[in-house]
GUVEX-65862 format. One line per field, with one value per residue (C-alpha): residue number from 1; x, y, z. Coordinates in steps of 0.001 Angstrom, whole numbers, plus 524288, in hexadecimal, padded with zeros to 5 digits. Layout:
<pts>
i <- [NUM_...]
east <- [X_...]
north <- [Y_...]
up <- [Z_...]
</pts>
This chain:
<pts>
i <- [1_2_3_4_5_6_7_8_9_10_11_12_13_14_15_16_17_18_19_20_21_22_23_24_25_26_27_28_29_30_31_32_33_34_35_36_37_38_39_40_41_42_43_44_45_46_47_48_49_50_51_52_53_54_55_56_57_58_59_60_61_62_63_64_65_66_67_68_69_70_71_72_73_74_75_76_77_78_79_80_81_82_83_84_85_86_87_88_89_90_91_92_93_94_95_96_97_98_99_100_101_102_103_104_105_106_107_108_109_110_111_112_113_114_115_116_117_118_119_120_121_122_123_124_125_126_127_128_129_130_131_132_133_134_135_136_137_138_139_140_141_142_143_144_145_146_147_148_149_150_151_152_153_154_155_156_157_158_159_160_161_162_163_164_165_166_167_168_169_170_171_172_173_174_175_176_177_178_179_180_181_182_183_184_185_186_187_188_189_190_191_192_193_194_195_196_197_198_199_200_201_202_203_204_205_206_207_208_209_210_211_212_213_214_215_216_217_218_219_220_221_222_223_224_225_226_227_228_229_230_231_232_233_234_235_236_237_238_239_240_241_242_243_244_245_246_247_248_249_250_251_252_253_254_255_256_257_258_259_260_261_262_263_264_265_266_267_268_269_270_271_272_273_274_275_276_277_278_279_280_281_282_283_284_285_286_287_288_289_290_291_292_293_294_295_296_297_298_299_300_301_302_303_304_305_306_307_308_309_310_311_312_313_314_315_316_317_318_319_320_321_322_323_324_325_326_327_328_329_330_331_332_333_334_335_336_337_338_339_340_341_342_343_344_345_346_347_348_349_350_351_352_353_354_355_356_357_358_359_360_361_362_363_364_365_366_367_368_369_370_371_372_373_374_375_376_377_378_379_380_381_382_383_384_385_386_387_388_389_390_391_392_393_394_395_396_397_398_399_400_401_402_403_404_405_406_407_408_409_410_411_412_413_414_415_416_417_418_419_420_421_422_423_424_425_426_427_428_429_430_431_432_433_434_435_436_437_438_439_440_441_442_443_444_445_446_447_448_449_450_451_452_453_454_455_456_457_458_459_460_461_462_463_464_465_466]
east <- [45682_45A8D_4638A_4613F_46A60_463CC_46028_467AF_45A89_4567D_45B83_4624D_46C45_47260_4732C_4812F_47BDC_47606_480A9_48AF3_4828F_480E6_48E3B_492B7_48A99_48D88_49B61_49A40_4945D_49FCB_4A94D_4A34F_4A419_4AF0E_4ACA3_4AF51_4BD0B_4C3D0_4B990_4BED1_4C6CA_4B8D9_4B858_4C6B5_4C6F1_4B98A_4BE87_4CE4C_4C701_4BD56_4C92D_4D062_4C83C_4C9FB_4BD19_4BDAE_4BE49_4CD50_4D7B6_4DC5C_4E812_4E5D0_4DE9F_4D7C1_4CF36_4C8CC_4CEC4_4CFD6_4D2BC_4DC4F_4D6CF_4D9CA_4D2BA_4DD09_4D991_4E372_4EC8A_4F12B_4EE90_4F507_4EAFD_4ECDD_4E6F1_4DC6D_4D85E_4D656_4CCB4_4C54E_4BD36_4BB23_4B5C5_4AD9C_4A0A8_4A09A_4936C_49A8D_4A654_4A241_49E51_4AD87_4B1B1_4B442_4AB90_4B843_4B8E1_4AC63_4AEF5_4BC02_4B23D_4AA9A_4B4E8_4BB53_4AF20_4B01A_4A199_4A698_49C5C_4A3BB_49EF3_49133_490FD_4993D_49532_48B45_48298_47D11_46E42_467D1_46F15_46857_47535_47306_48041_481CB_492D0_49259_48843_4889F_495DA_48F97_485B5_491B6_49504_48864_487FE_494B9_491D5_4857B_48B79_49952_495B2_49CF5_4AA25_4B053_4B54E_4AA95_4A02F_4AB0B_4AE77_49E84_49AEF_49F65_4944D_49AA6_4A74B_4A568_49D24_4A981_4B403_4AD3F_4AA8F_4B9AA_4BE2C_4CBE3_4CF5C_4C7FD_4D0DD_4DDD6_4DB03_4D594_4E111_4EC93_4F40F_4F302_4E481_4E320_4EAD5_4E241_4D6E7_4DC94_4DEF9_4D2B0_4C7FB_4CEA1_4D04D_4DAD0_4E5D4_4E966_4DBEF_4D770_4CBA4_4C0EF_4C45E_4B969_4B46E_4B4C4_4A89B_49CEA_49624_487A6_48E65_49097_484CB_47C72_484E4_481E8_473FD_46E0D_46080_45AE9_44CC7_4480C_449D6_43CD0_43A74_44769_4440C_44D7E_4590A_45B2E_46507_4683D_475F1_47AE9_48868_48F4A_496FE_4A32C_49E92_4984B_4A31C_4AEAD_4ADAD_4A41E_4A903_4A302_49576_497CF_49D9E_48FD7_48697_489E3_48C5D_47DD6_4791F_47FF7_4798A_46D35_469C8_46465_46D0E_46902_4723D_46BD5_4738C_47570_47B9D_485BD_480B0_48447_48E94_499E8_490D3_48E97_49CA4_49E0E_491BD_4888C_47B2D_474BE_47D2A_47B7F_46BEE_46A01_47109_46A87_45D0C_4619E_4669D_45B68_45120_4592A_45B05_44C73_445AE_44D09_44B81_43CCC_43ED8_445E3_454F2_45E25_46928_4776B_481F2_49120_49518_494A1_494FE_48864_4811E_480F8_47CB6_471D4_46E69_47047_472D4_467D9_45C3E_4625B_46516_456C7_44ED8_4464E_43EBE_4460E_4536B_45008_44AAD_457EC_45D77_4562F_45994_468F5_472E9_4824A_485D8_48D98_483CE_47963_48215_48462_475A3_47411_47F38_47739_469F2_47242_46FF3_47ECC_484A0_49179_49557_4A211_4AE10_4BA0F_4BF98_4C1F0_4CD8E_4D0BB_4C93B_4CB98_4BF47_4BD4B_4B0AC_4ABAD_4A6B5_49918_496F6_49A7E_49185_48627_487E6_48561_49120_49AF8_49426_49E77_4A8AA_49F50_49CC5_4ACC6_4AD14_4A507_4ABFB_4B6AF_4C344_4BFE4_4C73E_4C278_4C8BE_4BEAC_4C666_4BBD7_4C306_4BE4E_4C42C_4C46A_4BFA0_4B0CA_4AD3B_4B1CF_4BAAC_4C660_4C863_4CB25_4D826_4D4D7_4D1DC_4DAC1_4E45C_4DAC8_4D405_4E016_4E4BD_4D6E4_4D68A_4E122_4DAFB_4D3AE_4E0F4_4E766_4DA8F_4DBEE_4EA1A_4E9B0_4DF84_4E884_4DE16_4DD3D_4D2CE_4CD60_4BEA7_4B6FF_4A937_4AB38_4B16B_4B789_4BED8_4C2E0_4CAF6_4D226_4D609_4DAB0_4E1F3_4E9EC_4EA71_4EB29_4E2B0_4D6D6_4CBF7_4BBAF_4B020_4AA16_4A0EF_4AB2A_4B229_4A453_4A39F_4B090_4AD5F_49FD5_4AB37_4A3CE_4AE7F_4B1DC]
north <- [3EF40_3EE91_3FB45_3FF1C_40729_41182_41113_41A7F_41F28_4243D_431F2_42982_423B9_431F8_43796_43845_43716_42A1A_42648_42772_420A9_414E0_414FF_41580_40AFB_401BF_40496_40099_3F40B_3F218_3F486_3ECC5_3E06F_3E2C9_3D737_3DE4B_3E23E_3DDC9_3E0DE_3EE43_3FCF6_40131_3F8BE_3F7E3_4080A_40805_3FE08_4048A_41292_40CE1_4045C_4115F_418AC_41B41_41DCE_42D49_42981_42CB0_42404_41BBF_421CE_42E5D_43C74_444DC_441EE_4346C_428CA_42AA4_41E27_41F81_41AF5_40ED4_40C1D_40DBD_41631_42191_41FB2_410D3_40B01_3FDE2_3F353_3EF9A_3FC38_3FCA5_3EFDA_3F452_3FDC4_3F57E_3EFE7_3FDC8_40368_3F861_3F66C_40597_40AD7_41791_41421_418E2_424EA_4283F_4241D_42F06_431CE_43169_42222_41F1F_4274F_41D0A_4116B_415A1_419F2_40C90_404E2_3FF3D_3F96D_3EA46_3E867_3DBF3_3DFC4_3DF13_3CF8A_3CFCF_3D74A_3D164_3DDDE_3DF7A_3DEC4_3D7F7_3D8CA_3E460_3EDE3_3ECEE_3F011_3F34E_3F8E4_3FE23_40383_40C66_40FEB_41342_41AC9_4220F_424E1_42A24_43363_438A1_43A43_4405C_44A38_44CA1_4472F_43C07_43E2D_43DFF_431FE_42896_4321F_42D83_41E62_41ED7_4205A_4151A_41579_42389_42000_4142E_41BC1_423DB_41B07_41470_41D2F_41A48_4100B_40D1B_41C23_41DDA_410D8_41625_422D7_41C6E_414AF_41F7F_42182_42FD4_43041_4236B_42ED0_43A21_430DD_42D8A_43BFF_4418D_436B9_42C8E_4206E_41A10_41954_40D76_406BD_3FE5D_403D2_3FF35_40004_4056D_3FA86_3FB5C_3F7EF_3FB7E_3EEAD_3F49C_3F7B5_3E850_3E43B_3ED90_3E6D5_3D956_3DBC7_3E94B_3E4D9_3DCB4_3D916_3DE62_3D601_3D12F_3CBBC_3C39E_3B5F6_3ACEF_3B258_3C178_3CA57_3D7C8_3DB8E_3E67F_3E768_3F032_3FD08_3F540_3EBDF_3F5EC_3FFF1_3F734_3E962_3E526_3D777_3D524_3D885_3D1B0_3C4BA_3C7AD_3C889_3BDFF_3B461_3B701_3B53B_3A9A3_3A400_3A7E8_3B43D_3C000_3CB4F_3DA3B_3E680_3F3C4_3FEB6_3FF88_40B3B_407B4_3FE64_40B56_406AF_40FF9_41B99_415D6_41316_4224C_42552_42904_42395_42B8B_4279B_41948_41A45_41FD7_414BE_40A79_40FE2_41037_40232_3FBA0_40302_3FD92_3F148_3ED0E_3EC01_3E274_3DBBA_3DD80_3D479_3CA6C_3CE2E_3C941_3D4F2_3CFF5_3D83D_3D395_3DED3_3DA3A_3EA26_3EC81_3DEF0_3E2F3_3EF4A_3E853_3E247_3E8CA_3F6D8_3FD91_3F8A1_3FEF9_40CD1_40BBC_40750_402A9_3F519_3F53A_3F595_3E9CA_3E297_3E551_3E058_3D27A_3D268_3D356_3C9C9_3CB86_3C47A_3BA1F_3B61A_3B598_3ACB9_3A471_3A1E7_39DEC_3931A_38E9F_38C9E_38688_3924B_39536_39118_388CA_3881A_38CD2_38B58_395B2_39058_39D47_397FE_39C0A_3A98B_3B0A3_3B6E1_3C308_3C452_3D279_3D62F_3DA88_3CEAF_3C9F4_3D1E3_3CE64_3C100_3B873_3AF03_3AD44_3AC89_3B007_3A70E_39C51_39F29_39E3D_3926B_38C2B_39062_38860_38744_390D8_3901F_39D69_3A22F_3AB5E_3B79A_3BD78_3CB8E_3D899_3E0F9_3EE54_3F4BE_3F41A_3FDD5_40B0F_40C16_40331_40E53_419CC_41ED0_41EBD_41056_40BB3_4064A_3FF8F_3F9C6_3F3C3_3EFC3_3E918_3E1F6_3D8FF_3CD6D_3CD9B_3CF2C_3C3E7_3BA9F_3BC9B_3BB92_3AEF5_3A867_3A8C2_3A88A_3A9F0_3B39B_3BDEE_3C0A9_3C7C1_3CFD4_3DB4E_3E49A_3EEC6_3E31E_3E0E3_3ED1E_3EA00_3DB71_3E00E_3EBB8_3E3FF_3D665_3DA4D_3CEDC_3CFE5_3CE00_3C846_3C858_3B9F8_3BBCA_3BD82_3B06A_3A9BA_3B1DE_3ABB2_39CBE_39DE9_3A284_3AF6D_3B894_3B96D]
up <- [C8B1F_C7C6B_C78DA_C69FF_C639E_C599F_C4D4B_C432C_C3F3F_C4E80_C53AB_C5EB7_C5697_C5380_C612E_C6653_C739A_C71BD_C6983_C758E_C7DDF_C7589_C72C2_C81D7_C845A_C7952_C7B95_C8B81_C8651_C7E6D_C881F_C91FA_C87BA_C7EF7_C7652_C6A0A_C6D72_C6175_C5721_C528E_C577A_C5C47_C6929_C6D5B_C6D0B_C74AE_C81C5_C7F16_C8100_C8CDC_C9273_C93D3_C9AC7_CAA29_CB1D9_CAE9C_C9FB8_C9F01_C9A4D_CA43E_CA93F_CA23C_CA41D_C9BDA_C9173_C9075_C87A7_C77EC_C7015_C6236_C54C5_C5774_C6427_C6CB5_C7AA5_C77C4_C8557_C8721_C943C_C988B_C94F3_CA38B_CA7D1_C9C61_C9FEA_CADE6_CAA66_CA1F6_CB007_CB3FB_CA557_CA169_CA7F4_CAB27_CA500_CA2F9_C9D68_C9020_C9566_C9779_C88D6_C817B_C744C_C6BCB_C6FA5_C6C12_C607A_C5E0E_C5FE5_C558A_C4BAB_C4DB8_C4A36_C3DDA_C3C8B_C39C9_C44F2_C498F_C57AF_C559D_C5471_C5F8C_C6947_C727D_C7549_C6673_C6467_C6921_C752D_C7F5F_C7CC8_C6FB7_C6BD2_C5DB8_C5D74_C4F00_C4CEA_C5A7E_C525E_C45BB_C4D8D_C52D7_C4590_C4049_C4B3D_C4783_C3A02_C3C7D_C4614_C409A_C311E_C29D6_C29AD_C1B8A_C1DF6_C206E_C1438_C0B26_C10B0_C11D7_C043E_BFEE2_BF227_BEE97_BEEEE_BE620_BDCD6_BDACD_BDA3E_BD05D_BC6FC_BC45E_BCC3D_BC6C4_BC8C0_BD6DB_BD9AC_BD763_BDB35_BE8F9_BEAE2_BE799_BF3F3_BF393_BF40A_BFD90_C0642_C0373_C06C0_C136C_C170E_C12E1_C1541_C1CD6_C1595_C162A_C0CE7_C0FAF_C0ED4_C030E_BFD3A_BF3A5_BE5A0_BDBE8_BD269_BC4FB_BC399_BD09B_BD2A9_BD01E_BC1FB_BC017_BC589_BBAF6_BB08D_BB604_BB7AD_BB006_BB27B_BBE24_BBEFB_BCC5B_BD7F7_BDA2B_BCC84_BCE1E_BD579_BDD68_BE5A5_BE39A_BECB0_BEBEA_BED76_BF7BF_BEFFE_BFA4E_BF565_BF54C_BEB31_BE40F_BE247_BE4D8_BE59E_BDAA8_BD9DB_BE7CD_BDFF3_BD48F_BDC84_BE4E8_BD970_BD233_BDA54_BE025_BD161_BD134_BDAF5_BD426_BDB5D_BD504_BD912_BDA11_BDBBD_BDDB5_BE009_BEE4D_BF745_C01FB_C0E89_C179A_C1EC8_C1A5A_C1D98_C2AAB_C2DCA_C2D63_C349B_C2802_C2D2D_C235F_C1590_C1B31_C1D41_C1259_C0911_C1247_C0D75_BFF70_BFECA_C05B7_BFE1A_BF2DC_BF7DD_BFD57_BEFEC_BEC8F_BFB65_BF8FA_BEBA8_BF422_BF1FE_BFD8D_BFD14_BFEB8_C0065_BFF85_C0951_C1858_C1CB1_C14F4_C1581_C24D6_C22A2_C1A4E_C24CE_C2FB6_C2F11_C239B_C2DCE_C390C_C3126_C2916_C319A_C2646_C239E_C17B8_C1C0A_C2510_C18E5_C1181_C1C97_C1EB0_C0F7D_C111A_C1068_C0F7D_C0209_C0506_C11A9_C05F4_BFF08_C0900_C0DCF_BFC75_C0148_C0DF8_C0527_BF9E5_BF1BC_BEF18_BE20F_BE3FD_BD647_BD8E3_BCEB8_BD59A_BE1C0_BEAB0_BF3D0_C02DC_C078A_C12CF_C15A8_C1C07_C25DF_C24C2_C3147_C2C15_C2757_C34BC_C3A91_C335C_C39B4_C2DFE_C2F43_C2665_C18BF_C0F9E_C1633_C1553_C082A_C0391_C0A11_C005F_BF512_BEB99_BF1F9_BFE50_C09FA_C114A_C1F56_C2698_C2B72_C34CE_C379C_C36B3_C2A04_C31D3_C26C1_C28A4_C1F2B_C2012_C2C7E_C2813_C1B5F_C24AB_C274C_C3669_C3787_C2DD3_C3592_C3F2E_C3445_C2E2C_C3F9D_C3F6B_C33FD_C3885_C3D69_C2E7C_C279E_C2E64_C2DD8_C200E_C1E33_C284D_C1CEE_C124A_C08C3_BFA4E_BFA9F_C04EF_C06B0_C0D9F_C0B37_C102D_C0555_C0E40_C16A9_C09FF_C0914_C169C_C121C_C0594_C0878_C11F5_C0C6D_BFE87_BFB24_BF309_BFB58_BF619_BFAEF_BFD4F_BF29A_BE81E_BEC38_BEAF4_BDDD1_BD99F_BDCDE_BD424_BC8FC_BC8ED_BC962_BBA3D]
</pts>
């Protein structure tokens, strides 16, 4: 029989109880395949912790209180891989042997889930399959338990208001700018909220993308008295408060193409609210956007979004929060940008009256892009372009939002990231790309190379970027 998980909408989803028990047996399937190994902290700390154990749920070796694991994963007294390795046989295929892991390791698991949700396409037990195994969201689940027992730590309200915190910092961006980047207050930061100081952040435009898209367009007729191709553009906080360029590149290379663009303000996808457990904050800006978004679906907009994190949450995540008929109509409606792009190219719909020649890019595949299983649609698209030689790095950023800006995971982001850095460096390309604004922060804090999002490379080679 089928196993489905609950709905955040049902009174099953918020019961501790329930909870445990879906997370004991999601983590014995886990453990008894171990495919996902490599993917991220999360699943080395679970089988280090379970490898550990000894039949009474001690340490092997050791007495007293069952086996802790360290930020990083690590089961907190070493045993010889020889001996570890030796227990494996016994521990796995043992229907209780989650019933001896202590609750702080599941409570590591989930703190060292990051959301890039590169297990889901690889796991083998994901719906359809009877187990029905969906990894992060039985960890966001986790988290919206905690916040709605113990609140949202101070930490995650402030990382998880992204649309407030640009709202300031743009009121006066050159002075939130330096005043966000002196070292003193980079340290007060880390001590008081835990970012850290070390960790690039988003600069404040000078100018908010909605502000340039009113000049460019003060009056609009509506939507459904405007025939041929229309789309309505899901900007993403990061284009809106500090990458505006991304918009710009986005908007006018659609007109270009002869495509009637729309921009109405829009609230944030959710997902910083849901890294940090806020079910409610998240719902609640779900409902605003699509009830902004499906009048213009109803007048037979496509919506295209240039951010990977919220085209999937387009697409995937509003239906499962709502519940509503008009979430799943937003969805059917949703495309990420450059995948939109990319189909104009397959119909012979694309303009290729190109005049800039764009040079060797090493792109950068965001994982929720990867996730969304749509191929390789930006890469495909620099390929076509003037003078383009592009290498495909296909690593993981370890930044995924929120986690990779706290002081706690810091480190581990930076340690993960690795593989990315050197695919990169190995490319020895002119120009970095990726579409994912916050892996943008990781490559350029520790390259110190510029990096752009595919769309403003196709924005270039139309000689659009005056």
């Amino acid at each position: 029989m089928s196993i489905s998980s609950p709905s955040p909408r049902d009174e099953a989803y918020w019961s501790r109880d329930l909870l445990v028990a879906e997370e004991r047996r999601v983590f014995e399937i886990c453990n008894g395949c171990r495919l996902c190994f490599n993917l991220c902290p999360s699943f080395p700390a679970l089988f280090d912790a379970i490898d550990a154990l000894d039949p009474t749920g001690h340490l092997v070796g050791e007495s007293g209180p069952p086996a802790e694991v360290d930020a990083l994963g690590n089961h907190a007294h070493a045993t010889s891989g020889a001996h570890a390795a030796s227990m494996r046989d016994d521990v796995m295929g043992q229907a209780d042997a989650l019933e001896r892991l202590p609750a702080s390791v599941s409570q590591r698991v989930v703190d060292l889930c990051y959301q890039c949700k590169l297990c889901d396409p690889i796991c083998p037990y994901t719906p359809p399959h009877e187990f029905a195994v969906d990894f992060p969201r039985l960890m966001l689940r986790h988290r919206a338990i905690d916040a709605r027992e113990r609140g949202v730590p101070l930490q995650d309200r402030i990382l998880g208001e992204p649309d407030l915190i640009g709202r300031i910092g743009t009121i006066a961006p050159s002075i939130a700018n330096a005043v966000t980047n002196l070292r003193a207050n980079r340290v007060v930061m880390d001590w008081t909220v835990g970012i850290h100081r070390d960790r690039q952040l988003p600069q404040f435009a000078d100018e908010t993308f909605l502000a340039w898209f009113g000049r460019r367009h003060p009056l609009q007729p509506p939507p459904g008295a405007v025939a041929g191709p229309k789309v309505v553009l899901f900007y993403t906080c990061s284009v809106q408060w500090n990458e505006p360029q991304v918009g710009r590149a986005a908007v006018e290379v659609l007109e270009h193409n002869g495509i009637t663009v729309y921009a109405p303000e829009m609230r944030c996808c959710g997902m910083p609210a849901l890294d940090g457990g806020d079910v409610p904050r998240a719902t609640e800006w779900a409902r605003h956007n699509v009830e902004r978004l499906l009048p213009y679906v109803e007048a037979g907009c496509t919506i295209v979004s240039p951010g990977p994190t919220c085209s999937f949450m387009l697409r995937r995540e509003w239906q499962d929060y709502l519940g509503t008929e008009a979430a799943e109509r937003i969805a059917a409606a949703s495309y990420d940008l450059m995948e939109f792009l990319f189909n104009l190219r397959k119909h012979g719909k694309l303009r290729e009256d190109y005049t800039t020649e764009v040079g060797s890019v090493a792109y950068h595949l965001p994982c929720h892009l990867k996730v969304q299983k749509i191929g390789f649609r930006s890469r495909d698209i620099l390929k076509k372009l003037p003078g383009a030689t592009v290498s495909l790095v296909d690593q993981c950023s370890c930044m995924d939002g929120t986690w990779g800006m706290k002081s706690e995971f810091y480190e581990l982001s930076k340690k993960g990231s690795k593989k990315l850095m050197d695919g990169l460096a190995n490319a020895k390309a002119d120009t970095y790309s990726s579409d994912c604004l916050i892996a943008k922060l990781q490559i350029e804090e520790q390259s110190g190379k510029p990096v752009k999002h595919p769309i403003e490379l196709l924005w270039k080679a139309y000689g659009l970027d005056r």
